[in-house]
C-alpha positions as semicolon CSV with decimal commas, in nm:
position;residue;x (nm);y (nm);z (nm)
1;X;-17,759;25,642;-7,496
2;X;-17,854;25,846;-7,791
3;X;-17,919;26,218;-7,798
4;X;-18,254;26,357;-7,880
5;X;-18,352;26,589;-8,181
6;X;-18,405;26,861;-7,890
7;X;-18,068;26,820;-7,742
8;X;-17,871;26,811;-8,076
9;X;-18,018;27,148;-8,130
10;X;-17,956;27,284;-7,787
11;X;-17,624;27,168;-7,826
12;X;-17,566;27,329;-8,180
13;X;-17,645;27,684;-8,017
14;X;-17,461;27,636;-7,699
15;X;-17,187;27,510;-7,880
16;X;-17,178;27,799;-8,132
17;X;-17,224;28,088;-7,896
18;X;-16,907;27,954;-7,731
19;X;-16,702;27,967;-8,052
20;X;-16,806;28,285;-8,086
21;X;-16,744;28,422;-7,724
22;X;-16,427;28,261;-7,739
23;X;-16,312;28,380;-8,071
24;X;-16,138;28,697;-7,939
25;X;-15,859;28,444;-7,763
26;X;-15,922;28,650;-7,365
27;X;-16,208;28,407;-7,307
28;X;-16,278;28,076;-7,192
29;X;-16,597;27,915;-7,285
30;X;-16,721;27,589;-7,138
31;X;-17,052;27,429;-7,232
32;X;-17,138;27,152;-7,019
33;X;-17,318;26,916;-7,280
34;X;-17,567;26,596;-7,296
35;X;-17,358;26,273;-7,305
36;X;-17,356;26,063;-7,568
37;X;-17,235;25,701;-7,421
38;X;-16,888;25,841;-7,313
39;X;-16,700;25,765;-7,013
40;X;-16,579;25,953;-6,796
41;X;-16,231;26,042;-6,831
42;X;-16,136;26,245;-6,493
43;X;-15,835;26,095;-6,334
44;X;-15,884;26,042;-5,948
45;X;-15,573;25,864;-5,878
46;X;-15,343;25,981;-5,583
47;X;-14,981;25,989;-5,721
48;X;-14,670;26,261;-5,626
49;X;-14,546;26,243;-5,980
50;X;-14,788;26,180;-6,300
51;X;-14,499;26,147;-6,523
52;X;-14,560;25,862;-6,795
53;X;-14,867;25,807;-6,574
54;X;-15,104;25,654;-6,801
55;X;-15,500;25,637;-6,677
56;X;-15,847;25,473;-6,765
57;X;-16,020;25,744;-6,621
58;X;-16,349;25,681;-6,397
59;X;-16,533;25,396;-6,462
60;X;-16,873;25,573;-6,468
61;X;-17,053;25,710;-6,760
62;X;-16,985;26,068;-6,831
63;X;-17,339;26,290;-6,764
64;X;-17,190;26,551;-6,956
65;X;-16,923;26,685;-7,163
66;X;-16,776;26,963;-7,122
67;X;-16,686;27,128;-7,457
68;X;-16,442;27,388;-7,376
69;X;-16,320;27,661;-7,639
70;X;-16,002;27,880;-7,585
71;X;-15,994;28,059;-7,919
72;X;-15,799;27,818;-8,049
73;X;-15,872;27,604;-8,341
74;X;-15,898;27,283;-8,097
75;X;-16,209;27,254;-7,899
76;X;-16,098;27,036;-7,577
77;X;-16,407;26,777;-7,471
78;X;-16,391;26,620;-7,138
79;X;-16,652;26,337;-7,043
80;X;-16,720;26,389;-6,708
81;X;-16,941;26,190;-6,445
82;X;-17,197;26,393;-6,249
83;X;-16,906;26,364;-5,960
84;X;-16,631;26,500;-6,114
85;X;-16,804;26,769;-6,333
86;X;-16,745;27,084;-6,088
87;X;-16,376;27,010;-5,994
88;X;-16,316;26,953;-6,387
89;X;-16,471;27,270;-6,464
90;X;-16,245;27,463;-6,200
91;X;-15,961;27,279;-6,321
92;X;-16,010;27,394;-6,695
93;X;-16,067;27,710;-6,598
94;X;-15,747;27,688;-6,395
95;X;-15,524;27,570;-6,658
96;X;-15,598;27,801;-6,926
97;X;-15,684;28,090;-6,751
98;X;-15,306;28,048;-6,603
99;X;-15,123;28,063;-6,967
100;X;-15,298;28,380;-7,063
């Protein structure tokens, strides 16, 4: 699956205003973007200790990507099916929102 002209450029301001909103290292900006053949790569499995746990991720295609920016120089993307977009989002928010 191949992104349109229209979404590149939707994506190109989303993805900028983030950077920008982000840039003062207090906020956390997460664009949830158009796919573009990924995977998805949320973990579902059930284990009491995910040390050296190594996972495939969900076998569905990802129907976004969420592009999240911290303020740091690393934007983190997570392909996410339609299914595991929402708990992904809270669980972003979560983790980095906890180590500031």
């Amino acid at each position: 699956m191949t992104r349109t002209a229209q979404e590149t450029f939707w994506s190109d301001q989303a993805l900028a205003q983030a950077r920008d909103v982000a840039a003062d290292g207090r906020t956390i900006a997460i664009v949830n973007d158009f796919p573009n053949g990924e995977q998805c790569s949320w973990c579902d499995c059930t284990l009491d200790n995910f040390r050296d746990h190594r996972c495939g991720g969900c076998p569905k295609p990802a129907g976004s990507v969420l592009r999240v920016h911290d303020g740091s120089p690393v934007r983190r993307d997570i392909p996410v099916c339609e299914g595991h977009r929402d708990e992904a989002i809270v669980f972003a928010y979560r983790a980095l929102g906890g180590r500031r």
